[in-house]
N, C-alpha and C positions, 0 to 999 in steps of 0.2 A: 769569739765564741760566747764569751760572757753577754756582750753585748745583745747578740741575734736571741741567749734565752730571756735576758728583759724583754725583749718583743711581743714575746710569747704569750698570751693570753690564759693558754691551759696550765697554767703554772700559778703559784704565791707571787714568782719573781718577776711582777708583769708591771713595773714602775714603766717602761720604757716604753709599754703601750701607748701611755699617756703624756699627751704635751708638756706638761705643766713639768714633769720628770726628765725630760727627757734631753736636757743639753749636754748630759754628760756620755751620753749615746754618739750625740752629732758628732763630738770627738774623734770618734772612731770611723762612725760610718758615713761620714761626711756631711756634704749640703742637702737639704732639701731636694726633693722631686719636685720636677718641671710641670706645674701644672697649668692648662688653656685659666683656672678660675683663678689661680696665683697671678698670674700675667695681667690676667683684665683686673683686678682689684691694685695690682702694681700701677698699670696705666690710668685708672680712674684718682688714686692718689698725685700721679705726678701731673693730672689734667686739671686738678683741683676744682670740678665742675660741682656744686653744688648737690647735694640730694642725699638717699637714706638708699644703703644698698642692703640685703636682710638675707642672710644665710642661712636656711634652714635641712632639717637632715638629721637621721638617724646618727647617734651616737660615734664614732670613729671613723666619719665620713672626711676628714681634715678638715673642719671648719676653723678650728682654735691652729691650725698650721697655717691656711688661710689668713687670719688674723695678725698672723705674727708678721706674715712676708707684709700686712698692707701697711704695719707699724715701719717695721725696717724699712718701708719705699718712703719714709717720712723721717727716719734716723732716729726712731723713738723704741723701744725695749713694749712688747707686749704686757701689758698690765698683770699685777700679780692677782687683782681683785676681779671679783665676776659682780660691776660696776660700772654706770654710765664713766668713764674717763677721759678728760681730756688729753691725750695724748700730744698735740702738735698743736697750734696755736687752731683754732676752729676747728679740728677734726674731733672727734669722738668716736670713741669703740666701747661694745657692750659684749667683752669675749664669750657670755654664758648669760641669756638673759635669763636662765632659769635660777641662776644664781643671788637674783635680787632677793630680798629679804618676803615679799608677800606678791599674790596678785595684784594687789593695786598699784602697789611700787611700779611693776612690771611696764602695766598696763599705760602708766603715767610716762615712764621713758620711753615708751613706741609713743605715743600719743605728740608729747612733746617732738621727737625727730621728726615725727609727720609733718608740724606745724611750719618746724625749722626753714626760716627764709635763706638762710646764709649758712658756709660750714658743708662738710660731712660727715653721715655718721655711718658706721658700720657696726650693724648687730649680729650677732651668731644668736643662733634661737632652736631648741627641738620643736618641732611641729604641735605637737597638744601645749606647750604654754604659750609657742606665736598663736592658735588660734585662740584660746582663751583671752588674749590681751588684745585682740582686733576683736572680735563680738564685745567686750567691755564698752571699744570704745564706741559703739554702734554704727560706725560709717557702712551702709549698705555698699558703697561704691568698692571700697575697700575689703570689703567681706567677696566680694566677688573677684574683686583682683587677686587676692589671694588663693581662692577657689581654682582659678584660673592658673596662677603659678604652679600650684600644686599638680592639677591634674598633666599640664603643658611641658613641667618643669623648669621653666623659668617666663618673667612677663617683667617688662618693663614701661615705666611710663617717664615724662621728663623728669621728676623727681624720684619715684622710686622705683627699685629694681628688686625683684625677690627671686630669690634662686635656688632652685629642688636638688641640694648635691645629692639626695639621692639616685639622683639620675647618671652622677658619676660613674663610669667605669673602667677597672682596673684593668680587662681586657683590653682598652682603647689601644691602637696604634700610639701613640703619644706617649702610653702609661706602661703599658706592659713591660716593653723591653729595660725602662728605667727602673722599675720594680723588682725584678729579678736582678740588676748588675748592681742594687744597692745591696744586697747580701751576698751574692755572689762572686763580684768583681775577685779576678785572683791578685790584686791590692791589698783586700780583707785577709786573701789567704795564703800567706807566703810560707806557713809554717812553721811551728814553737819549735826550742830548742829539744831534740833526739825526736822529732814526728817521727811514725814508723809510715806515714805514708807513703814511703818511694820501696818501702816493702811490702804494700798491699794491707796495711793496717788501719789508714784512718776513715774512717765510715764519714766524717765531718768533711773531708776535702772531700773526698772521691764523691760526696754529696752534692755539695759546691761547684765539684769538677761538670760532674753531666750536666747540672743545669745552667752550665754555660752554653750549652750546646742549642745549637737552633732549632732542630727538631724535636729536639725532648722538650723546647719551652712553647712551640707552638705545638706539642700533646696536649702539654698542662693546659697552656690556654682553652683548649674545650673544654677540661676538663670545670674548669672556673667557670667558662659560659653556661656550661647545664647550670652547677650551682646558683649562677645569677638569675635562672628564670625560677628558683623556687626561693631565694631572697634577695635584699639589698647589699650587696659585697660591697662593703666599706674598708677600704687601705689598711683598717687597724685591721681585721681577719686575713686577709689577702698577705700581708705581713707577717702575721703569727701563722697561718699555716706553712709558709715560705721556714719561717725562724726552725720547724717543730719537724717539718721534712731533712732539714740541713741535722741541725744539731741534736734533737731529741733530747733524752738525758743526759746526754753524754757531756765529758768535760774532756779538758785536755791530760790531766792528772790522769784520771780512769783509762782510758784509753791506752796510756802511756804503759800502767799497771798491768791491765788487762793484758796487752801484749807482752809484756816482759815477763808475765806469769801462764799466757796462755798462746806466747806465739799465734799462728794464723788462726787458728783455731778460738781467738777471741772473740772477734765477733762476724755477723754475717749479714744475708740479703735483707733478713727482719728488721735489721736498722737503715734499710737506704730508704731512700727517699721516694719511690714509687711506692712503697706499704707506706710509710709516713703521711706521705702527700694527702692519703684518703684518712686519716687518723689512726693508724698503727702506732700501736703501743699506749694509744691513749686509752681511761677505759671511760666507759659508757659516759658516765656523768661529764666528765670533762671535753669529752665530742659535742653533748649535746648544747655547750654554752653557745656553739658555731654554724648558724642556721645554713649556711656558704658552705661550712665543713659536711653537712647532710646532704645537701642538695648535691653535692658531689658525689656523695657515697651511691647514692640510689641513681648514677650513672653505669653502678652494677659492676667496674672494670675489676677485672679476678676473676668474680663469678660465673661472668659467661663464657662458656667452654667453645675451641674452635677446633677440628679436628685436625686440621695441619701444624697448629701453634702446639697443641699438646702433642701432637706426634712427635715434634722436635723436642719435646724435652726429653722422650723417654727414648728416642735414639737421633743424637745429632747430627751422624754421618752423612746423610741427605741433606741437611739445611743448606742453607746460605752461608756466606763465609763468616759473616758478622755476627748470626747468629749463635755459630759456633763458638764466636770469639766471647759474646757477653755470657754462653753456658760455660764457659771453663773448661774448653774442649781442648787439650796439651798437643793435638794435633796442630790447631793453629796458633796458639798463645806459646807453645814451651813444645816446640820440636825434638828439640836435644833429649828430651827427658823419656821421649818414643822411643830417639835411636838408641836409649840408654837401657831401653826395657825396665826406669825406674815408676811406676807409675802409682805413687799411692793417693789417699782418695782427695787431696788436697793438689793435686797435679795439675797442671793448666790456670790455676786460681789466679787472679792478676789484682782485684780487690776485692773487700767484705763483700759488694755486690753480686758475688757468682757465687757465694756458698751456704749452703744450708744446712741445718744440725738434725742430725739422725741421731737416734737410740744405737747407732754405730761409728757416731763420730762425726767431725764436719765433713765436708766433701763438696765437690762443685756442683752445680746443676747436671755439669755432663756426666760426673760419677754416678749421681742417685741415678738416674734414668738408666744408666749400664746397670746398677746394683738391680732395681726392680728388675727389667726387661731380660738379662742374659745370668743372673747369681743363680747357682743349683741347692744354695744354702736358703732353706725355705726360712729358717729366722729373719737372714738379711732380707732376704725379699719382701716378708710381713713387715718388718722394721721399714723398710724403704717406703714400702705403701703406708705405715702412719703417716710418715714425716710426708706423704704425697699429695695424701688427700685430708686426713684431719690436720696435722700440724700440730700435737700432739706435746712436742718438745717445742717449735719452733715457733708458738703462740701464733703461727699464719702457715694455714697450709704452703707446701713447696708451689704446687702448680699455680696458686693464685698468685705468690710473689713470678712466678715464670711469667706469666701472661701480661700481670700489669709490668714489667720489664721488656718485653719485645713490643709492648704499645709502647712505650717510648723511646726508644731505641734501636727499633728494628722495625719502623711506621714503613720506610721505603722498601722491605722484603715483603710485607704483605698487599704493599698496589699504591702506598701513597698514605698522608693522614686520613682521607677521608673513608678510604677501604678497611683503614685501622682500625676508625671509631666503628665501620659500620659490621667488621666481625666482631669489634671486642667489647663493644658497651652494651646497653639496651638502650642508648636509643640511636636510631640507625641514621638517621636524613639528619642529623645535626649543621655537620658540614654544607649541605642540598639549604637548609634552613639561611644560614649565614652570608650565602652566595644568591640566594634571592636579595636577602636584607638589603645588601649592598645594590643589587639593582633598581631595586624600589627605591633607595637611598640618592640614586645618579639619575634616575628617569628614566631607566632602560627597556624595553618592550616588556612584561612580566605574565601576556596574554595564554602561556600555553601555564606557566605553574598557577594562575589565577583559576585557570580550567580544570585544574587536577586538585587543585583546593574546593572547589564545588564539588568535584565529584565525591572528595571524601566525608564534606559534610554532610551531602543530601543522603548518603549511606548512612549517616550515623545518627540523624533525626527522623531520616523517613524511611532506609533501607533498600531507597530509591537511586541505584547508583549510575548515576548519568549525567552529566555537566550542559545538556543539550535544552533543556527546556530552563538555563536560570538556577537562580540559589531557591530551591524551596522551601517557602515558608509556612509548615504546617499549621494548622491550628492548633492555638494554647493547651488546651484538655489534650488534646493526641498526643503532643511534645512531653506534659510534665506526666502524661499516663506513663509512657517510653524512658526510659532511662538512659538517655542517647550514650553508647559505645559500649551495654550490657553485652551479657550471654547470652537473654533473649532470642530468638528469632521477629525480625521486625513485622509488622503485621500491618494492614494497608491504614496509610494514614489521611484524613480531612486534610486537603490543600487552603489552607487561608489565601495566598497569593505568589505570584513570584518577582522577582529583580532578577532581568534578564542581566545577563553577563556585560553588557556597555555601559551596566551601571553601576556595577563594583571596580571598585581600585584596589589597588594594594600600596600603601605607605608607609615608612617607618613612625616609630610613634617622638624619637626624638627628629624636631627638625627645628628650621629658625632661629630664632634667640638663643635657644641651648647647644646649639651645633656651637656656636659662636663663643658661648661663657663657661663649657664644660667640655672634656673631655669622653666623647659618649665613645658606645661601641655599637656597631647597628648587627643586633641579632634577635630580636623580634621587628612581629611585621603586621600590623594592623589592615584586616578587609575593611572596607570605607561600604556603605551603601547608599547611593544616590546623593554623593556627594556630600555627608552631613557627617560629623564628628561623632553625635552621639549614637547612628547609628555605625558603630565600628566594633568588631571584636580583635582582640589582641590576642597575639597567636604566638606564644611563647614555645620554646622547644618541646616541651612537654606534650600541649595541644597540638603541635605541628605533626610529633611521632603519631598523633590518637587518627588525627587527618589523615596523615598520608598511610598508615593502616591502612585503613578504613577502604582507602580507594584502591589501592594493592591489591591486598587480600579479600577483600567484602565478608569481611566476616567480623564477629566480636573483635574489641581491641582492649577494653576492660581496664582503659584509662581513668587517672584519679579523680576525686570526688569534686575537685575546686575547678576544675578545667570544665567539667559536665553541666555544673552550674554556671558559669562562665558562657558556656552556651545556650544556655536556657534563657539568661538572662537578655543575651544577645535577639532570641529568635524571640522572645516577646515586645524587646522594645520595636520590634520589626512589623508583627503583627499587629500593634497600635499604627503604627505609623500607616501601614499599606490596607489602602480598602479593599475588605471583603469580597472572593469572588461571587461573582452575581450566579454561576452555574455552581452545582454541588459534584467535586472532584474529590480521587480518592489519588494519593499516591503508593503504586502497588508493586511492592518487590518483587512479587511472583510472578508476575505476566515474563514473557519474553518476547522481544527484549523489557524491560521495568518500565512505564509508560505512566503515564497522567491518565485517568478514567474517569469521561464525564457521569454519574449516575444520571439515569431519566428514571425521577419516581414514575408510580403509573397515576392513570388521572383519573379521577371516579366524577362521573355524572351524576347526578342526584335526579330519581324519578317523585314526579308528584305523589302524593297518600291518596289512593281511593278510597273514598268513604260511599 
């Protein structure tokens, strides 16, 4: 417990965040995660092939973990200094080049590893001081090879190898299920001495416990992929959200107290781990250190209301049997206590996870929905309904804890995860998203969602929604007049040109070198046009929901400002690219069906001047 709150980021006690801190963590929580860029810097050590390999990346991406496994594959202890080191007879590490004393210092140890004929060196580097120290050193060739890495996420040549861990993903197959059994493993959790866990007390195991479960880890996983398309989820977030859903404040002392002063009634759903997961109980300021922890949130899960899902809370007799079981329904959890006709509002409770605190006391999910729905005592009823919909006592409405609870644990009574996400988030095609990825990822036919991606963009730039004449590319002034995915009503737009559909692809944006030195996860999905990189747009979940909108419904989708630009930018570099049509076209929403319209100016003859 001590150990998983060092993890934690949103706290003082955050040493354990950090590498440099953190051996006395590994004690506990064992070895290192397995990672594809561990492995390959492990094997480049024991190959002892010559060259400069350059790690760069966002802040708590493991690069300085990296470091340590390429020392250990050499039997040498990671350097205490952020210093050119000779480590191992020829090798060299530079754990933090930002750690050298000046720019030119810097500048001069990249400069020198480049020259290096013999030896390895391995630098960690954040992005703005590696570019600053390659512009110093003027190599054009070099300046571009990095350009390259950066945008490609890894590029290598015989001697040097630079590598985008941003491109890391904790979602990966490789990473995830490793990530969750390093806090979780019931190794970690075997229980201090008087736990009241096997009485339905401890919020920390019963935390621990679910997310052992395979379903509730592949919720989460979506839950992390949205966050990933709105920042770079690095290990150290991915970690401390993991640390702050388990443990939260709590200790094992408090707990212990808690219950021996407040029996079951100590604590409740507010502490599990599906309000945690999204930042419950943090407040504002300490959410926002976690760009991962926002991008999650604005996944919306709670908020969005489902009429079957809320119907079960406010009478469970209908549900499912599991559903029953995770509301605290004494019919399925505590039988005896039915034939007993004992049933007070804590009845059926089996952990903190089923109960929530009313202005009337705690009670289970399945009591508040009896108290609202069947009480003749209009106090309790009013009472019921705070604790239902404000949350009042409970710092998180009941219904929001209800919902984000049945999305992870009750995914297979609603139709599957992907029927989960698509009643209980905002945004609905996520799963539809990630199952393309994969087939652009294997080579698989992609010809009919390629078609349904035209249609929702020519909606959304031209209002023209039809996949049949090509991706069209209106004219510049028409596009930035339009506000592509407004409220508007679309109005007919100058057709600049088209790219028939044989000439778009679909590709993931990781492939090649990085499939190979990093552990990716393929959940965005780049359109290619006419075979060229740089005309491509990246079509992250967000843009993917604004798309398939678009094509659904044809109506407003009133997606964010960074994706709309995204697209602008897209359909200009497109409009340079493709020649002008030679005939003047409009593309017109309003016709039916929506059609391409040649205009024929009229022609005026000129008569001679009689004088």
């Amino acid at each position: 417990m001590t150990a998983l709150r060092s993890l934690s980021v949103f706290s003082a006690d955050q040493a354990g965040a950090y590498r440099e801190h953190f051996a006395d963590l590994a004690s506990v929580l064992g070895d290192d995660i397995d990672t594809k860029l561990g492995r390959f810097v492990k094997n480049w050590a024991d190959s002892g092939k010559p060259g400069v390999v350059v790690l760069t990346g966002n802040a708590g991406t493991g690069k300085t973990a990296v470091a340590e496994a390429y020392c250990r594959a050499l039997g040498a202890a990671l350097p205490m200094k952020d210093e050119l080191l000779e480590v191992s007879p020829n090798r060299w590490v530079v754990k933090d080049l930002s750690g050298l004393s000046d720019r030119a210092t810097r500048t001069g140890v990249l400069r020198n590893a480049l020259l290096a004929q013999e030896g390895q060196t391995l630098i960690c580097a954040n992005e703005g001081v590696l570019r600053d120290a390659v512009d110093d050193i003027g190599d054009a060739d070099i300046c571009r090879f990095l350009e390259h890495a950066l945008r490609q996420g890894a590029a290598g040549s015989q001697n040097l190898t630079i590598i985008n861990v941003n491109r890391q993903r904790p979602t990966s197959d490789g990473l995830w299920t490793q990530l969750l059994d390093y806090v979780t493993r019931e190794k970690l959790w075997p229980g201090c001495k008087d736990c009241p866990f096997d009485r339905g007390g401890c919020p920390m195991r019963s935390n621990a416990e679910q997310l052992r479960r395979t379903d509730v880890r592949e919720q989460l996983r979506t839950l992390v992929r949205l966050g990933a398309g709105e920042a770079v989820p690095t290990l150290r977030e991915v970690l401390a959200i993991l640390s702050w859903a388990i443990v939260g404040k709590h200790s094992c002392a408090k707990v212990k107290k808690d219950n021996r002063d407040r029996s079951d009634s100590a604590v409740t759903a507010a502490d599990g781990y599906f309000g945690r997961v999204l930042g419950g109980g943090l407040g504002g300021g300490a959410a926002e250190r976690s760009p991962l922890l926002i991008g999650m949130r604005r996944s919306g899960l709670g908020a969005v209301s489902d009429l079957e899902v809320d119907g079960w809370l406010r009478d469970t007799s209908g549900a499912p049997h599991s559903v029953r079981s995770i509301a605290g329904d004494p019919a399925v959890t505590r039988p005896e206590l039915v034939k007993e006709g004992r049933l007070p509002g804590l009845a059926g409770s089996v952990s903190p996870l089923d109960r929530v605190r009313t202005a009337q006391g705690e009670m289970t999910f399945h009591g508040l929905g009896e108290m609202v729905s069947t009480d003749e005592d209009p106090t309790r009823v009013e009472d019921g309904l705070d604790a239902l919909v404000r949350g009042d006592v409970t710092n998180a409405p009941a219904e929001t804890l209800w919902r984000q609870r049945v999305y992870f644990e009750a995914s297979e009574d609603l139709g599957g995860s992907a029927e989960a996400a698509r009643r209980l988030l905002d945004f609905r095609h996520t799963e539809e998203l990630v199952a393309l990825a994969k087939k652009a990822a294997t080579g698989q036919d992609t010809v009919i969602e390629l078609s349904e991606l035209v249609r929702g963009l020519n909606f959304l730039v031209t209002g023209f929604s039809s996949p049949n004449e090509g991706l069209i590319v209106p004219d510049p002034a028409c596009l930035f007049a339009r506000d592509p995915g407004s409220f508007r009503p679309a109005s007919p737009s100058l057709v600049h040109g088209q790219v028939h559909l044989e000439n778009l692809a679909l590709q993931v944006p990781d492939r090649g070198i990085v499939e190979n030195v990093l552990d990716v996860d393929h959940v965005d999905v780049e359109l290619v046009a006419d075979g060229q990189t740089d005309l491509a747009l990246r079509i992250s979940p967000r843009m993917y929901e604004a798309i398939r909108e678009a094509a659904e419904f044809q109506g407003p989708v009133g997606q964010g400002v960074a994706e709309m630009n995204d697209l602008r930018g897209f359909y200009g570099r497109l409009a340079e690219h493709l020649p002008a049509d030679s005939s003047l076209r409009v593309a017109d929403p309003d016709s039916n069906p929506p059609a391409l319209v040649t205009i024929t100016l009229p022609h005026f003859v000129g008569r001679g001047i009689r004088r």
